[in-house]
N, C-alpha and C positions, 0 to 999 in steps of 0.2 A: 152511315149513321155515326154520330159523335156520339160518347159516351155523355151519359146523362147521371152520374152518379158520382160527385167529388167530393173527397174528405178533404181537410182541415191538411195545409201544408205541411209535409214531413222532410226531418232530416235523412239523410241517404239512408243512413244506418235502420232509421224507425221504418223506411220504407221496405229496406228489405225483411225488416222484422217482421213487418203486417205480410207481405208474401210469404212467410214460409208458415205466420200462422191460420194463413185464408187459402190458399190455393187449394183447390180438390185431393187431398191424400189419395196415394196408389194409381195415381193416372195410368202408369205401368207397371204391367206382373214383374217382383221381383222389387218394385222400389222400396227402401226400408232404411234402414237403421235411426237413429238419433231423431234425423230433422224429416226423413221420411221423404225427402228429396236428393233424387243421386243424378241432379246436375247443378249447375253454379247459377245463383242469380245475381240479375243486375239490379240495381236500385231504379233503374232507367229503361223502357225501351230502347232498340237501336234505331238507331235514327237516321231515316234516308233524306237522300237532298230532295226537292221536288222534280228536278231532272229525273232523276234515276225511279223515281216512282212513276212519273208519268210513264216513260218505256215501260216499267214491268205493268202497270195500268192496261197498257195499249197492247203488249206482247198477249196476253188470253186471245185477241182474235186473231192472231199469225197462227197460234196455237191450234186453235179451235178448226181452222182451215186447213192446216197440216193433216192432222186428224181425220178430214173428211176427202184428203186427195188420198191420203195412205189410203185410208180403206176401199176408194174405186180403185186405185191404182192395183192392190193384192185379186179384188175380184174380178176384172178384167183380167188382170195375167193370167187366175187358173181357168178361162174362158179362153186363154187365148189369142187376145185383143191388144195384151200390153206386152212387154217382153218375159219369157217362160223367165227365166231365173228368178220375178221378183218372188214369185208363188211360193217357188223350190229353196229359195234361201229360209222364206218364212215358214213354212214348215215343215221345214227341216227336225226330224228328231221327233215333232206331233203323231201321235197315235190316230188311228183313223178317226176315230169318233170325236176326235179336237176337230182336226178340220172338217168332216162334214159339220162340228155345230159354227163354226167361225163362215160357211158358204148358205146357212140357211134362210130362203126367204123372210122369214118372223123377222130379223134382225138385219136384215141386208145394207141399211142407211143406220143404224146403229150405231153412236159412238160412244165412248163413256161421258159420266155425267161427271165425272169430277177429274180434273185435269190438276196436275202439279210439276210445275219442271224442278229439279236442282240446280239451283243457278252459283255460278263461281263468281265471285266479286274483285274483278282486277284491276292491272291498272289502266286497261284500257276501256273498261264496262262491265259486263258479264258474259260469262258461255253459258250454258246448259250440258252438265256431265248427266242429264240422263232424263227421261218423264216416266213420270209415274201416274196411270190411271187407277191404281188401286190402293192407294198411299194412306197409310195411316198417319197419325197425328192431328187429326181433326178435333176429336176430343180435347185433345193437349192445348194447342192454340184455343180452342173456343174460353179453355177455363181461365187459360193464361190472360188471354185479352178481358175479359172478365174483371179480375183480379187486380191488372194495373188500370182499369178504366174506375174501380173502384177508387184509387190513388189520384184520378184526374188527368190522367193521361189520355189523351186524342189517338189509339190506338188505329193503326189500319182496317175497318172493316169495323172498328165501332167494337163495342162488348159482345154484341149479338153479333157480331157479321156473318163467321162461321154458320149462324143458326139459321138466320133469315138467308141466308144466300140456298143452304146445303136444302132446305124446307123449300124453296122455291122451285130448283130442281127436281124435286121427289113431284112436288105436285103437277109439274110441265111432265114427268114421264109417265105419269098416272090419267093427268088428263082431268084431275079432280082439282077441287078448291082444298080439301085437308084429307088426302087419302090418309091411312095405316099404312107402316113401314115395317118392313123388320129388317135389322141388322143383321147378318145374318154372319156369325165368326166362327171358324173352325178351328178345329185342336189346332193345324199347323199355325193358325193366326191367332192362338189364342194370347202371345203376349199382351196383345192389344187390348182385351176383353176390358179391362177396368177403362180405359179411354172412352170406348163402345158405351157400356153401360151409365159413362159419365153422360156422353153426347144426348143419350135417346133420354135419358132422364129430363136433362134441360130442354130438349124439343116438347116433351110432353106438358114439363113445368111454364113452361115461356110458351103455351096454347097455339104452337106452330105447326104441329104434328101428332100425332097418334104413331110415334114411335116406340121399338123394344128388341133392345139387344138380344140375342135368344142364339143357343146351338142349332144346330140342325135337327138335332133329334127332338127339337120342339116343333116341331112342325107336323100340321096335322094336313092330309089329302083326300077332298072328293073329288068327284066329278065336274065339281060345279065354281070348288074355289080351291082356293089353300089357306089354311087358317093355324094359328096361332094360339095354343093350349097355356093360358096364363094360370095363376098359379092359385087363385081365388078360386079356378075349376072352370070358370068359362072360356068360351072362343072367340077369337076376332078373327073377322074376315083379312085376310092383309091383300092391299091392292101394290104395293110394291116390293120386290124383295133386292136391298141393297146387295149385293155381293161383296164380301170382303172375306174372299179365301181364291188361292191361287189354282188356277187351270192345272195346272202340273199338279195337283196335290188332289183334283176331282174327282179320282175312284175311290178315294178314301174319306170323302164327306159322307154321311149318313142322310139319306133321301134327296141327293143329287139327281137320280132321274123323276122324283116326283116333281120338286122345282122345276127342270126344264121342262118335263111334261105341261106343266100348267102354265110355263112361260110360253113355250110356242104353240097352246093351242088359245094364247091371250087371255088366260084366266090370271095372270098376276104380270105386271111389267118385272124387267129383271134390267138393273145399273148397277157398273158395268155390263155389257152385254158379252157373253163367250166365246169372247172372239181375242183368240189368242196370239194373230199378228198384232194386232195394236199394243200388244206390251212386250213386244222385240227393240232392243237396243240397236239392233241394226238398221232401222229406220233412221237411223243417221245417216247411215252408208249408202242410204238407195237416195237422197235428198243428195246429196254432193256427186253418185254415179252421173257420168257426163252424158251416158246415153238416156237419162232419165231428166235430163235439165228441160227440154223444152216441153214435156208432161209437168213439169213442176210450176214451169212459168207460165205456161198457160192455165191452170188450176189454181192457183195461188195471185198470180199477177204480182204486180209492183205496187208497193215494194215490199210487199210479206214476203217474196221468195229470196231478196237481195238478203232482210230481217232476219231470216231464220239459214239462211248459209253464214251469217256472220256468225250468228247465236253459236247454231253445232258445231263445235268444234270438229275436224277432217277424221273421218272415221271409213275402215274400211274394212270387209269379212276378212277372217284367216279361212280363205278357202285353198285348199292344200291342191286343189285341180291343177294342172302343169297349163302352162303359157307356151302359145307358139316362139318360135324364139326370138321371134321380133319384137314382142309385145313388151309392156311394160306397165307393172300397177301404176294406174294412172294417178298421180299428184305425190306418190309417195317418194322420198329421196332419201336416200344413206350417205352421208357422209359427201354433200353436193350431189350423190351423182342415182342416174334412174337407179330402180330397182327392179331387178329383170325376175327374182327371186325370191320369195319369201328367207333365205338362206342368207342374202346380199345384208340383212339386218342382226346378223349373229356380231361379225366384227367391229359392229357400233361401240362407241368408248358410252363410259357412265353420261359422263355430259352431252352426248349427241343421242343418248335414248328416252327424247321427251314424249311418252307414249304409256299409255297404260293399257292393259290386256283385261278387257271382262267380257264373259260369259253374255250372251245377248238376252234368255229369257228363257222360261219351261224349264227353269232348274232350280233346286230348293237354294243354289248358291247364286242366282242370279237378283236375288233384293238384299239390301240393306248392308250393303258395301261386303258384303262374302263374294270371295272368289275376284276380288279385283288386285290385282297384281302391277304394280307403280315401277316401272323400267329401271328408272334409274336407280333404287333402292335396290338391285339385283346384282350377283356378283355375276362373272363374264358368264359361271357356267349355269347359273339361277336363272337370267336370262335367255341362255340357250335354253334351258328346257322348259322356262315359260312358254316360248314359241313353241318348241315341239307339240308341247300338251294342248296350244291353243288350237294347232292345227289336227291334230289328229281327234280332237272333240268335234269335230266339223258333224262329221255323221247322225250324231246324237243331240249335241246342243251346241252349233256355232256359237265364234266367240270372236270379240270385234278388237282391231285393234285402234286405238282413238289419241289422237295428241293432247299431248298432257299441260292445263294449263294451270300456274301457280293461282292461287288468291293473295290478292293487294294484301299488306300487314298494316292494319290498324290496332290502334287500342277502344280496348272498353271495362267500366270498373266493375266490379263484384266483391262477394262476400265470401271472406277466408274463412268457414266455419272451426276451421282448427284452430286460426290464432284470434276467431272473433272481431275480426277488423277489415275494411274496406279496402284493397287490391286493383290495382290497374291491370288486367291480360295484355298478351303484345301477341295479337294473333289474327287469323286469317277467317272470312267468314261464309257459309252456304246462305244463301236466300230461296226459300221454299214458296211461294204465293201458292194460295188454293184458288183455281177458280172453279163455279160452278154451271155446268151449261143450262141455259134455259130458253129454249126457241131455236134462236138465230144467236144469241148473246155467251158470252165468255163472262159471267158477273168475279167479280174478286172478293173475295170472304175474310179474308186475312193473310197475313206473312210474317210468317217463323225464320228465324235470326239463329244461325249455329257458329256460335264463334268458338275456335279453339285455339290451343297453342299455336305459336307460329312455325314448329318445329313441327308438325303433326302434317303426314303425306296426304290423308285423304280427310273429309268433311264431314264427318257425324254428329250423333247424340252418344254423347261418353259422359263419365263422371269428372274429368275436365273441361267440358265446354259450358260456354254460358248458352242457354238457350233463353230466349223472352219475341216477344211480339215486337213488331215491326211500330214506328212512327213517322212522320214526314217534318220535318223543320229545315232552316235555311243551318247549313253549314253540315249536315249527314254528308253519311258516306254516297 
């Protein structure tokens, strides 16, 4: 969808003026001061080549198919079928009642509805440092693309894309032409709340959904449905309950066994579905294990599996179990030469440690770049005991270790609100696409741009980086 709403040409400056006085205030808990935005805008979307958009276009359905061998491939191994360690890696540190709900028939072909990788932007393409099925920033992007589609801009996915895509989803998992949704956001996820309540407002305004951000403890349960206590004093029936609160945080949501009760006895669909291997990082590490390659290339076929071994970057568990003494982590190398030892990686110099150390998933430090540990940034004995603590978390929450790859250094302009004046950044940038699944399909909604310093080791939302929506023109990056 192209934006359908264009002002009157503006100067860079008038442009960024009109964003900072249209954009949704509070999109995130905590943003404030002055301008009421605590990140840098650009006058401009960022602008991809039509190369590089077509891949990340076509990349949803490698994705989408990934997704759906991971999850046969986890349910045959605890069956039996596949190889045991894929099972034992993945629920590793899960309490029992994670994985019986992750093995439940209700959900058995289940995968999430909304897919997002982080993508590195180099100079050879991009990687993928990581997917996320339960990603916030939906909200953010939808108001953003909004915003500069007001301006005239041909944003990715249109003004609506976020809304029409995310609305499309809800209704393929409901089974309805415009079920009720409820977002459904926990204390631990409550940063997000004002994005949330951004998203479901416009679903509702823009007559796409019968959506409503709500806690948990708004939810009401019979026998018959699960309903929604609004604040007028009536109920609505809700036929879908988005999930946007983490697995690892479930005994502490407020009528979490009423939802799954009325998710597995079909009385409300539930996306994502609870199932806690699919939001393991190590899903890297089982797509590049060599004894797992020809499970991959048969499920996947060509060239989705060629596609997504280039994407992930080589990633491998720190599993601290001893190796026979022939053996050798396969692909990994120290300094030229095998590594017989997870030890063999202590005497690495700063420059031979291109690898970064994170937590693979089921841990309040495993989202939103907590706990990831950047090798070379390590002094000899920082790095020793990065390793040690990677390994010895094995038990509880594995933690992967992944080759670390730069982002290409480009520039892009923004607004120095201290000196009042238009700024060129000289930095490196993350590309976020959302897609949303519907059927068979991988739809793409939009894509979020994190550009930061060039000097900056890992890829966030800081009050340094510019963030804005995605474009396509000839000469992007």
């Amino acid at each position: 969808m192209s934006c359908s709403m264009h002002l009157q040409p503006r100067t860079a400056r008038e442009r960024v003026d009109y964003l900072r006085e249209n954009l949704a205030p509070g999109l995130f808990k905590g943003v404030g001061g002055e301008e009421g935005i605590a990140w840098r805008l650009s006058p401009e979307p960022f602008a991809l080549s039509p190369a590089t958009f077509a891949r990340i276009e076509r990349l949803g359905h490698d994705l989408l198919a990934f997704y759906r061998a991971a999850n046969k491939l986890y349910l045959q191994s605890a069956k039996g079928s596949a190889p045991a360690f894929v099972a034992d890696y993945l629920d590793r540190g899960k309490p029992e009642h994670i994985v019986k709900l992750a093995r439940q028939n209700r959900w058995k072909h289940a995968i999430p509805g909304v897919i997002r990788p982080d993508l590195i932007l180099t100079d050879g393409g991009f990687v993928a440092s990581e997917l996320d099925s339960v990603p916030g920033g939906m909200g953010f992007v939808g108001a953003m693309s909004q915003t500069y589609c007001e301006l005239g801009d041909d944003v990715v996915g249109g003004g609506d894309g976020m809304l029409e895509q995310f609305a499309a989803m809800i209704a393929a998992a409901a089974g309805l032409e415009r079920p009720t949704v409820a977002l459904v956001v926990s204390d631990e996820s409550g940063d997000y709340r004002a994005e949330m309540d951004w998203f479901a407002q416009a679903l509702r305004e823009g007559g796409y959904l019968d959506a409503y951000t709500v806690h948990p403890r708004e939810l009401a349960f019979t026998e018959e449905a699960l309903f929604l206590r609004l604040p007028e004093g009536r109920e609505e029936r809700i036929d879908v309950v988005y999930r946007f609160f983490e697995l690892f945080d479930l005994l502490n949501v407020p009528k979490q066994e009423l939802m799954l009760y009325a998710a597995r006895h079909g009385r409300v669909a539930m996306t994502p579905p609870p199932k806690a291997h699919l939001e393991e990082k190590l899903l890297f590490a089982l797509l590049h294990h060599g004894r797992l390659a020809d499970y991959w290339k048969s499920e996947l076929g060509e060239p989705a599996f060629s596609n997504l071994s280039r994407l992930f970057p080589q990633t491998w568990v720190l599993d601290p179990q001893p190796l026979p003494a022939q053996a050798t982590i396969a692909g990994l190398n120290a300094d030229g030469k095998a590594v017989f030892d997870w030890s063999d990686l202590r005497a690495l110099s700063k420059n031979d440690r291109d690898f970064v150390i994170k937590p693979s998933g089921f841990d309040a430090t495993a989202w939103g770049s907590r706990g990831v540990v950047v090798a070379n940034d390590l002094t000899k004995e920082g790095w020793d005991q990065a390793l040690h603590d990677g390994l010895a978390a094995f038990p509880q929450t594995p933690h992967i270790l992944q080759r670390f790859h730069k982002g290409r250094r480009l520039r892009m302009e923004f607004l120095d609100p201290s000196a009042g004046e238009l700024r060129t950044l000289d930095g490196r940038v993350r590309l976020c696409p959302y897609y949303f699944v519907v059927d068979d399909q991988a739809r793409l909604g939009g894509i979020l741009a994190t550009v930061v310093p060039a000097d900056k080791r890992l890829i966030h939302g800081m009050s340094d980086a510019i963030m804005a929506p995605c474009s396509v023109r000839d000469g992007g990056a």
